[in-house]
C-alpha positions as CSV (number, residue, x, y, z in Angstrom):
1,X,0.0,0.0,0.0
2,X,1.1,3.9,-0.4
3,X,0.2,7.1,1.3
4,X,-2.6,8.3,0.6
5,X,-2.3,9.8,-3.0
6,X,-4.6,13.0,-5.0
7,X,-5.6,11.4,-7.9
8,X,-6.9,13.4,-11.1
9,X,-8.5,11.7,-13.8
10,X,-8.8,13.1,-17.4
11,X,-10.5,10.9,-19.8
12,X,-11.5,11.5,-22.9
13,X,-13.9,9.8,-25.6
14,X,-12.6,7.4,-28.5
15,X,-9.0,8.8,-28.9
16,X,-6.5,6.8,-31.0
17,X,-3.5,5.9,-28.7
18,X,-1.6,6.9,-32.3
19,X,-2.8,10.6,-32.4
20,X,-0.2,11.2,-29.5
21,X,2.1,8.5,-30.0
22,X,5.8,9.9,-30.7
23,X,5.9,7.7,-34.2
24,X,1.9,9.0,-34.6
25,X,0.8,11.5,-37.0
26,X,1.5,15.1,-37.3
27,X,-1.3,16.6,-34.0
28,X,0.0,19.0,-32.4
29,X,-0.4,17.6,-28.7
30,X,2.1,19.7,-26.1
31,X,0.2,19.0,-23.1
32,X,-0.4,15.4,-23.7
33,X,3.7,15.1,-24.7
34,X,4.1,17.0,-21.3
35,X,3.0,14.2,-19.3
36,X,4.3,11.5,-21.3
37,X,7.8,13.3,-20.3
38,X,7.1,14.1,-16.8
39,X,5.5,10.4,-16.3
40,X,5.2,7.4,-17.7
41,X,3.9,6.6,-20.4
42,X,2.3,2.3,-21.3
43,X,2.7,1.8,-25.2
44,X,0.7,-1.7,-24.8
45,X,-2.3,-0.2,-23.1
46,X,-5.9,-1.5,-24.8
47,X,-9.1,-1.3,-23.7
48,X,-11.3,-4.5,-22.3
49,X,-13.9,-3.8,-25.3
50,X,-14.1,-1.3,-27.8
51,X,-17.6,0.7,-26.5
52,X,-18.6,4.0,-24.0
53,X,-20.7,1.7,-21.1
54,X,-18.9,-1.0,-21.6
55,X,-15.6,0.1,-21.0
56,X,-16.6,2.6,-18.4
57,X,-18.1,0.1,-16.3
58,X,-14.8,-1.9,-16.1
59,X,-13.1,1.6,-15.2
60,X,-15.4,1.7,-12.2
61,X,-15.1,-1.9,-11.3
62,X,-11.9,-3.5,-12.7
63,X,-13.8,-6.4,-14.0
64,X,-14.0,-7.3,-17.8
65,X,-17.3,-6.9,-19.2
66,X,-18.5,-10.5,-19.3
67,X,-18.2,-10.3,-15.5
68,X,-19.8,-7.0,-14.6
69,X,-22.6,-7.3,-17.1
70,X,-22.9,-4.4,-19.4
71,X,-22.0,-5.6,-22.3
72,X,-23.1,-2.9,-25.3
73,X,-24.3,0.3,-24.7
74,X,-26.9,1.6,-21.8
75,X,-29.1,4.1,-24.0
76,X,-29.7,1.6,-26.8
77,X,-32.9,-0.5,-27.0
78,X,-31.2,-4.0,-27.4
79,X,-28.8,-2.9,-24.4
80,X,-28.1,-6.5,-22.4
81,X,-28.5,-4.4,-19.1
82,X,-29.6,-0.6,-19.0
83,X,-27.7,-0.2,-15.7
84,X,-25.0,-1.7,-13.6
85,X,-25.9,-4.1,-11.5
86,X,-25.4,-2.9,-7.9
87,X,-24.0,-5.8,-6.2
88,X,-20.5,-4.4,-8.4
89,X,-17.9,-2.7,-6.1
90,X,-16.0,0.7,-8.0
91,X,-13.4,2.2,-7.3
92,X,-15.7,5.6,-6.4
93,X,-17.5,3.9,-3.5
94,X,-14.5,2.6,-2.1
95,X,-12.8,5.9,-2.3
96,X,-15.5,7.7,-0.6
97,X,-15.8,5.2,2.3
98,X,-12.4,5.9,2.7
99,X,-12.6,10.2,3.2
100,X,-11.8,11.0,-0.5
101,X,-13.8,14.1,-1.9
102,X,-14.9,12.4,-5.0
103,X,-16.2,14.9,-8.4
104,X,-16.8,14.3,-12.0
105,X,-17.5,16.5,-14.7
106,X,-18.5,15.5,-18.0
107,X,-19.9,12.6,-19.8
108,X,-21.0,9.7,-17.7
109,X,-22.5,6.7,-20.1
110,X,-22.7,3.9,-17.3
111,X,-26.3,3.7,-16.9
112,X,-29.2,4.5,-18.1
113,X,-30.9,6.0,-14.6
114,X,-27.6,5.9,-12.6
115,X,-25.7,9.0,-12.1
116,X,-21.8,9.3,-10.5
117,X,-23.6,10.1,-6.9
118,X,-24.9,6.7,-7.4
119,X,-20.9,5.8,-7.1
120,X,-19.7,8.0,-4.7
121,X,-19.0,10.8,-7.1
122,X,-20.2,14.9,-6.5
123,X,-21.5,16.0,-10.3
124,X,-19.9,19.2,-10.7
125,X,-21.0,19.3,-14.3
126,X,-22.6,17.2,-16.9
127,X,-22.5,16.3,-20.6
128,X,-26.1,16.2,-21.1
129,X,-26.8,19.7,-18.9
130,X,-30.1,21.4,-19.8
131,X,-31.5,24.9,-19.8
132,X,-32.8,24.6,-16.7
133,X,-29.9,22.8,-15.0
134,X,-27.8,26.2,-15.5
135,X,-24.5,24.8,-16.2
136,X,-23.0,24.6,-19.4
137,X,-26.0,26.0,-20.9
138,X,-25.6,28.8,-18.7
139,X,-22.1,29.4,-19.6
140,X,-22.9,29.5,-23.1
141,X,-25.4,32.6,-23.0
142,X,-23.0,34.3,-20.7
143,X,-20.2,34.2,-23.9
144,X,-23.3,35.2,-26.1
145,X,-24.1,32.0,-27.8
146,X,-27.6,30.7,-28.4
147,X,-27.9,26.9,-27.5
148,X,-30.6,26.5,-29.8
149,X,-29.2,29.2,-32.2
150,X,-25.6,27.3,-33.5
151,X,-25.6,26.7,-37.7
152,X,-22.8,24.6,-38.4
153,X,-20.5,24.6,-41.2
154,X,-18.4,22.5,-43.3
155,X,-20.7,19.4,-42.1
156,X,-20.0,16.4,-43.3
157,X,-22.8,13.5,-43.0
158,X,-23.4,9.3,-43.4
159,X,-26.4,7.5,-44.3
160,X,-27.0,6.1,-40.8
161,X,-30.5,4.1,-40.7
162,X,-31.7,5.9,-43.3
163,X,-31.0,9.2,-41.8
164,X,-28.3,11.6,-42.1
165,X,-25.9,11.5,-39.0
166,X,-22.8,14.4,-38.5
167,X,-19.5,13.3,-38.9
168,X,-17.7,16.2,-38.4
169,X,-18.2,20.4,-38.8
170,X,-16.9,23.8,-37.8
171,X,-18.9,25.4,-35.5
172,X,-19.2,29.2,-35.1
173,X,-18.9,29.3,-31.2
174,X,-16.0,30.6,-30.0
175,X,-13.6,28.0,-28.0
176,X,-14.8,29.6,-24.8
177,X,-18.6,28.8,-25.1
178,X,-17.6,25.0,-26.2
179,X,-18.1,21.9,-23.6
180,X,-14.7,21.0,-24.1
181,X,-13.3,24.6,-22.5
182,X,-16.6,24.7,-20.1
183,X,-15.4,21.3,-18.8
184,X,-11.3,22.3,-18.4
185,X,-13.1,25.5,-16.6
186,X,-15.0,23.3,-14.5
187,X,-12.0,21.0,-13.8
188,X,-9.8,24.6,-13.0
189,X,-13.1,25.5,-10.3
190,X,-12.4,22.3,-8.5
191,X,-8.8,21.8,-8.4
192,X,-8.9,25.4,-7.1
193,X,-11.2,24.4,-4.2
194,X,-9.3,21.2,-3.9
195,X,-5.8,23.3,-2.9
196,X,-7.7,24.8,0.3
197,X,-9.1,21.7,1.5
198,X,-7.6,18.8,4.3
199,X,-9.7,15.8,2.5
200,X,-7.7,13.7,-0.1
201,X,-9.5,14.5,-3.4
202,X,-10.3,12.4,-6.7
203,X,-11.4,13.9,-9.8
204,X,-12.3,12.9,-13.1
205,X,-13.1,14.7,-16.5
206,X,-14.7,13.1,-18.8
207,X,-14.2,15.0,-22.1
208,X,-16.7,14.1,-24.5
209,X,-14.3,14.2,-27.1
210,X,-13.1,13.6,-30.1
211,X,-16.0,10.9,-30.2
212,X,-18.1,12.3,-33.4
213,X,-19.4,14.4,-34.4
214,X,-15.7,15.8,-34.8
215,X,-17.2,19.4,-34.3
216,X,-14.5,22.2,-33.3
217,X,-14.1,25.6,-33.2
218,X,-11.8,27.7,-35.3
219,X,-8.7,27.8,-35.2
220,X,-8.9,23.8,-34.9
221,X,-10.9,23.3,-37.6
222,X,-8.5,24.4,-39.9
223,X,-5.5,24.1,-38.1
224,X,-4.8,20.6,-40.2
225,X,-4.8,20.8,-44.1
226,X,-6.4,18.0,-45.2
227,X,-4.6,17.9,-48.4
228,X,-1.9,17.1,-46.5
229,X,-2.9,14.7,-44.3
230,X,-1.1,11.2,-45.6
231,X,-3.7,8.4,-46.3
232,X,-3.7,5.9,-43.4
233,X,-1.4,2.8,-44.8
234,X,-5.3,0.4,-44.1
235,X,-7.0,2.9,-46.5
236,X,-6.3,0.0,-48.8
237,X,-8.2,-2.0,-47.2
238,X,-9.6,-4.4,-49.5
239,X,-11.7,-7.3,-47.2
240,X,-10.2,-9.9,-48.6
241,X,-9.3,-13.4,-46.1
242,X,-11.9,-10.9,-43.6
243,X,-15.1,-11.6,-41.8
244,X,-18.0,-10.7,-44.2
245,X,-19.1,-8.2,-41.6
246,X,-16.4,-5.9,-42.5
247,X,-16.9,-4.4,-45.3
248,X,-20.9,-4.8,-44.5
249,X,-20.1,-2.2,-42.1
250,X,-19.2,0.2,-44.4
251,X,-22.8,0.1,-45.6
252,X,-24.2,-0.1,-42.3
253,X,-22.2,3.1,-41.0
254,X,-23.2,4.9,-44.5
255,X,-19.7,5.6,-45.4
256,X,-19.2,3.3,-48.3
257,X,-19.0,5.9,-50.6
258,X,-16.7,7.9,-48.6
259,X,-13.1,9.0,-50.8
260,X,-10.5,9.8,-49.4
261,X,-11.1,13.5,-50.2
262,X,-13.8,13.1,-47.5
263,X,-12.2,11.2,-45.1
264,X,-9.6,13.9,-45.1
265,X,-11.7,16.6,-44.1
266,X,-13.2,14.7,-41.4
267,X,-9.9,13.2,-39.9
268,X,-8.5,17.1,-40.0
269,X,-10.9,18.2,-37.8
270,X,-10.4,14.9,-35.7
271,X,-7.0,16.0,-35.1
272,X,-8.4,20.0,-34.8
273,X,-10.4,18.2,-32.4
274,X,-8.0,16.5,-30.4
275,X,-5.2,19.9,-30.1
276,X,-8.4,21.4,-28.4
277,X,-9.1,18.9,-25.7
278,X,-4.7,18.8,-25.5
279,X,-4.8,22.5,-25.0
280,X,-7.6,22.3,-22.1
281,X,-5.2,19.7,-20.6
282,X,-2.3,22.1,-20.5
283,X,-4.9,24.5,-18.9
284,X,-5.4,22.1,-16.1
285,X,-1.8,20.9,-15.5
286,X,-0.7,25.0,-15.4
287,X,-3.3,25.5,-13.0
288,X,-2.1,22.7,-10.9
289,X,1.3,24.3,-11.2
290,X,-0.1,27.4,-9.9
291,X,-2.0,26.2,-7.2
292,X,1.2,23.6,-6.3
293,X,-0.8,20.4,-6.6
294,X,1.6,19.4,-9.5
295,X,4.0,17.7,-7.2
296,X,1.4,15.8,-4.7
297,X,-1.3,14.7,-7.4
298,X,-1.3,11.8,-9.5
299,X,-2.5,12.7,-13.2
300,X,-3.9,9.7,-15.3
301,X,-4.6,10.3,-18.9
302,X,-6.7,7.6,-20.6
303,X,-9.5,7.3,-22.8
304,X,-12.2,4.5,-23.4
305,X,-11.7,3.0,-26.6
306,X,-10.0,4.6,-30.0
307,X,-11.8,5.2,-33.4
308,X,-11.5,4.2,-36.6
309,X,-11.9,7.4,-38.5
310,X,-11.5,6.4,-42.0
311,X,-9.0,3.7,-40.9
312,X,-9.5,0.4,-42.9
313,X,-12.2,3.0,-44.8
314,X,-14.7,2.3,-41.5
315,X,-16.1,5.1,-39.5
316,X,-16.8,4.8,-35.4
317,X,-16.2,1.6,-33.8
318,X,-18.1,-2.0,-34.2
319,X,-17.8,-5.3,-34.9
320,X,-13.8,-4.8,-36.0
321,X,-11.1,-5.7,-33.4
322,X,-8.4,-3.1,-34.7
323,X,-5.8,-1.9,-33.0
324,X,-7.4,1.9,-33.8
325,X,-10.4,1.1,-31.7
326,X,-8.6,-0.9,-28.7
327,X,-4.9,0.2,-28.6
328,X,-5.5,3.2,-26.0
329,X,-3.8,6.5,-24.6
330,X,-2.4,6.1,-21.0
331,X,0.0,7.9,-19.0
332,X,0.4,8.5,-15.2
333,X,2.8,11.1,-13.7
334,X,3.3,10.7,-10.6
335,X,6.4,13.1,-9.5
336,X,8.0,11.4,-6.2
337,X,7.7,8.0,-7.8
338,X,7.7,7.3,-11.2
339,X,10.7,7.9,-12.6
340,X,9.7,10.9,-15.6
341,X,10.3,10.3,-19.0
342,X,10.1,6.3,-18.7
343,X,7.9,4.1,-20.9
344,X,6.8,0.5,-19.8
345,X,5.9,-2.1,-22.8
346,X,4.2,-4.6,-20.6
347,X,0.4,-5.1,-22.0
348,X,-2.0,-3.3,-19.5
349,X,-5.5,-2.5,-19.5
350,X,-8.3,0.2,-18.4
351,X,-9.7,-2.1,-16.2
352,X,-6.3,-2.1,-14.2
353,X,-7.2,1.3,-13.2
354,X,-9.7,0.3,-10.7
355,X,-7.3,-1.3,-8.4
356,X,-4.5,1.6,-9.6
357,X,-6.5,4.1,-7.8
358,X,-7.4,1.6,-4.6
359,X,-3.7,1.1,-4.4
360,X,-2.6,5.0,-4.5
361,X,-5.6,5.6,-2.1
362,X,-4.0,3.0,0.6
363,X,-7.7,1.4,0.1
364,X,-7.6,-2.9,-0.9
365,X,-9.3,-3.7,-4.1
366,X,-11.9,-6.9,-4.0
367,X,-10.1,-9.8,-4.4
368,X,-12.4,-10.9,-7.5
369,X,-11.3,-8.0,-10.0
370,X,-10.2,-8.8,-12.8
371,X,-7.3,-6.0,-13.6
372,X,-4.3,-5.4,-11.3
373,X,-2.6,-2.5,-9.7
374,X,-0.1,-0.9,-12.0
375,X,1.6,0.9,-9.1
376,X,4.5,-1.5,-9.6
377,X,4.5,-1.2,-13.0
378,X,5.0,2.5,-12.1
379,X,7.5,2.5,-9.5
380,X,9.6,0.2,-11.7
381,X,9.2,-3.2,-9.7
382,X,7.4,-5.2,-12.6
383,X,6.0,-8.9,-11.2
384,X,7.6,-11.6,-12.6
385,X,4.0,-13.0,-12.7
386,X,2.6,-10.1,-14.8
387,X,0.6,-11.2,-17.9
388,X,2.2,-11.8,-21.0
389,X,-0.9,-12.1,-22.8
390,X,-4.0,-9.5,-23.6
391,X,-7.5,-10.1,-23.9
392,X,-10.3,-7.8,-24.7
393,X,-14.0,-9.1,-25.9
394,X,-16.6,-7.2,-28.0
395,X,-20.4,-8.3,-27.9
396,X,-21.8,-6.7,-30.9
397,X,-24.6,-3.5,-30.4
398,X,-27.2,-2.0,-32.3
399,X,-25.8,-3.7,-35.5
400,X,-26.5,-7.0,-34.0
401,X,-25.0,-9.2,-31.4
402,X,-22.3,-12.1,-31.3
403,X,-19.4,-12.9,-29.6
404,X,-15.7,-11.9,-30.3
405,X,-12.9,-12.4,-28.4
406,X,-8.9,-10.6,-29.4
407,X,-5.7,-11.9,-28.2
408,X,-2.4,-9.9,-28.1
409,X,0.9,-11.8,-27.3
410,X,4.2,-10.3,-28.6
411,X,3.9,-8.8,-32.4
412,X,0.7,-11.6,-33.0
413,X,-2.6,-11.0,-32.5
414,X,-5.7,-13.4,-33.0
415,X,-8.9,-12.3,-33.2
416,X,-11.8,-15.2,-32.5
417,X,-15.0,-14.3,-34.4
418,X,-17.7,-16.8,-33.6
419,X,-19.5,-16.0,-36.8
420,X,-16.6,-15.8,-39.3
421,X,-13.5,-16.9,-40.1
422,X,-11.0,-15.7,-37.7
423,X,-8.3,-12.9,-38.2
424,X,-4.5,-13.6,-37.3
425,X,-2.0,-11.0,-37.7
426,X,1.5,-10.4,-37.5
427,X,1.9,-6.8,-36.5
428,X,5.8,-6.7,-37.0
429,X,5.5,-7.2,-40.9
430,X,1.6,-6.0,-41.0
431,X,1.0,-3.2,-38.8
432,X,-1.9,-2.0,-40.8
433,X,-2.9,-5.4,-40.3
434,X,-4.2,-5.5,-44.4
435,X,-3.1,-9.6,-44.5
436,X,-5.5,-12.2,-42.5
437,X,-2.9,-15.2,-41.9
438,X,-5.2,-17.5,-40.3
439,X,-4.8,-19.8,-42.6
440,X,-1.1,-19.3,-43.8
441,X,1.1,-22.4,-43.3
442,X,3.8,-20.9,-41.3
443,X,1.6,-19.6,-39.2
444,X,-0.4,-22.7,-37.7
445,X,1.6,-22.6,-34.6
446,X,0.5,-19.3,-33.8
447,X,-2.9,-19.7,-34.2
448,X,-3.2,-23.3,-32.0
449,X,-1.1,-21.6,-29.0
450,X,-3.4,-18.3,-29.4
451,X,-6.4,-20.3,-29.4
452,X,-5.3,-22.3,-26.6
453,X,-4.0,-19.2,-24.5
454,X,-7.9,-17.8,-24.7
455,X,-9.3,-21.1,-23.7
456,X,-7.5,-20.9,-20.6
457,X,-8.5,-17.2,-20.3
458,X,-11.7,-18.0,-20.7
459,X,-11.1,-20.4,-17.9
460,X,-9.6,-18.4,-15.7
461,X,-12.2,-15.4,-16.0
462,X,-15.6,-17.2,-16.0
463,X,-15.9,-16.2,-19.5
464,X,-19.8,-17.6,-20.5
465,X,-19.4,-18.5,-23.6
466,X,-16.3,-20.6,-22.5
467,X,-18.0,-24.1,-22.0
468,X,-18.7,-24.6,-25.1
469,X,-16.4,-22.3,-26.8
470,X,-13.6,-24.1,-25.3
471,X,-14.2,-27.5,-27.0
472,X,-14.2,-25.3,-30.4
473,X,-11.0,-23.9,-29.9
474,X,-9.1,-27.4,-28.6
475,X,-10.8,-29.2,-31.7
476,X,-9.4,-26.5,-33.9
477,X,-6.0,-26.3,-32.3
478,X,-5.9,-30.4,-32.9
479,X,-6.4,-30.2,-36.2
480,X,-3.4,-27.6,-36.9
């Protein structure tokens, strides 16, 4: 266990681990390069499953999302569970019970009626705020905006369900009347009122961003030329060796006859979008400077899942285990010990979070979760027991559901589609992963160990389609 520790939490919405990555593309990210160098920063970090509720439940409770229940979305009709079920422990609770001053601000997306006071959180400010909450809406009409007045430009729309749905736009509203700057406000507020208090504190703020629409202000919406933003090296993607599903998607997300002239636009204000919510970071680590929290507080930067944005020509997330969607963002600075600057390769996952935070809070996790603390990890003092292998699931949403399981181990990952065929790549040679070598010759070793490795992980985590998933994957790794 450790002291005590203030903990701040900034999370943000579908962001590619790539878009900040030091071999990533040209965004212009100074805060987010900040931390990486004054912390450290996890280059194998992926989420448990590649969607909002999901993922954020196992944030909250450290337990993949077979075992805490909420397997797809909340809001959605065909959601498996609206809410989560309240026999879970989080991290929040736990926290509280132990004299931290828990607040949130921003989105929230685990539950359909449950709010973060339901888990021990204060709401200091909300995605979905309304005229009569005050709040954001508030804020806007103080910087002279209209809430019901905004005419976007530059918009870019899919055919979703025979409806057009925003991709991306420029909106006329100046940075300071956005939700993005409202939240880093917000965030400021608290951290302010944090400095003059005697209770350990834990924040979190959720950005709600750059989850599409991609809609920024100026200067971010033209701060990337799209002319000269390079094609990703998957553009090519043709679907062939790959799950009929994928390239049904394309219709399904109504961006099948998307160019790259389009895709272009959108990803530019993507990355417009993503130097904003980097610039309301640096507002909130030089306010901590200011206020001389920056050498007592633990800063964790994370995000729920990535997005594809035009990646492998698909838009959003779904049935498509790509490294876009589940390789995430995550760095923790913690000044008195961590050493700054380091990175740590060992694979890691959201849902190791939950007992992070139980660990820096001197609070014990339950013995059933699922992740593990990475305070070790951190301080440099790896177990020789850490895991080797990743895992992450995905259990289909709106578009239908099924079963899928992904397993990282070294440069190979296998992904087991129920439905389909399955994917095996080799992300050494094939890190667009373009080439399905499931059923290459040289690589039948691969695949039987793979599939043997998530037997056992089914095994191990009560996975419930393991009964009589198992006795597919032994017959199939037989037969190899």
């Amino acid at each position: 266990m450790t002291d005590r520790r203030d903990i701040l939490l900034l999370l943000t919405d579908q962001e590619r681990y790539d878009v900040s990555a030091a071999d990533g593309p040209a965004v212009d990210t100074p805060a987010m390069d900040r931390l990486a160098r004054e912390g450290v920063r996890f280059e194998d970090a992926y989420t448990p499953i590649g969607i909002c509720s999901s993922a954020r439940a196992s944030l909250l409770t450290g337990l993949y999302p077979h075992n805490h229940g909420m397997l797809n979305n909340c809001h959605e009709p065909d959601a498996i569970r609206p809410n989560l079920p309240e026999d879970h422990v989080t991290f929040g609770e736990l926290l509280a019970d132990a004299g931290y001053a828990n607040s949130y601000a921003g989105k929230w997306h685990v539950g359909r009626d449950q709010r973060p006071e339901d888990f021990g959180f204060e709401t200091l400010a909300r995605e979905d705020t309304t005229e009569a909450d005050g709040g954001f809406a508030a804020h806007q009409r103080a910087h002279g905006v209209d809430p019901d007045g905004i005419e976007l430009e530059d918009e870019i729309y899919a055919e979703y369900a025979g409806e057009d749905l925003l991709v991306s736009a420029t909106t006329p509203v100046p940075k300071e009347a956005t939700l993005t700057y409202y939240l880093a406000e917000v965030t400021v507020d608290r951290l302010e009122s944090a400095a003059s208090g005697d209770e350990p504190f834990f924040h979190r703020t959720d950005f709600p961003g750059p989850h599409h629409p991609y809609v920024v202000p100026e200067p971010y919406a033209s701060m990337y030329d799209p002319d000269e933003i390079p094609r990703w090296g998957n553009y090519a993607e043709t679907f062939d060796g790959k799950p009929y599903v994928h390239e049904q998607h394309l219709a399904y997300r109504g961006v099948e006859g998307f160019d790259w002239e389009t895709w272009a636009r959108a990803i530019s204000h993507y990355f417009g979008f993503v130097t904003f919510i980097d610039e309301q970071i640096g507002r909130v680590l030089d306010a901590m400077d200011r206020l001389g929290l920056d050498e007592d507080t633990v800063v964790v930067h994370s995000a729920d899942h990535g997005d594809f944005t035009g990646s492998h020509r698909q838009f959003n997330k779904g049935p498509l285990m790509y490294e876009e969607v589940y390789h995430i963002p995550l760095v923790v600075r913690w000044p008195d010990a961590a050493d700054a600057g380091r990175t740590v390769e060992e694979f890691v996952g959201l849902h190791d979070l939950m007992p992070t935070f139980c660990a820096l809070a001197g609070v014990d996790s339950p013995s059933s979760v699922d992740g593990r603390s990475l305070v070790p990890l951190l301080t440099g003092d790896a177990p020789d027991d850490w895991r080797e292998r990743l895992v992450a699931e995905y259990h289909g949403e709106e578009f239908g559901l099924y079963s899928q399981r992904m397993v990282r181990a070294g440069d190979y990952k296998l992904v087991y589609n129920a439905f389909d065929t399955d994917e095996l790549y080799d992300l050494a040679e094939d890190p667009h992963e373009l080439r399905n070598l499931v059923d290459h010759p040289d690589y039948r070793e691969v695949y039987r160990e793979l599939r043997s490795e998530l037997g056992e992980w089914m095994d191990r985590t009560d996975d419930p389609i393991g009964p009589w998933t198992r006795r597919v994957l032994d017959k199939s790794a037989d037969s190899q």
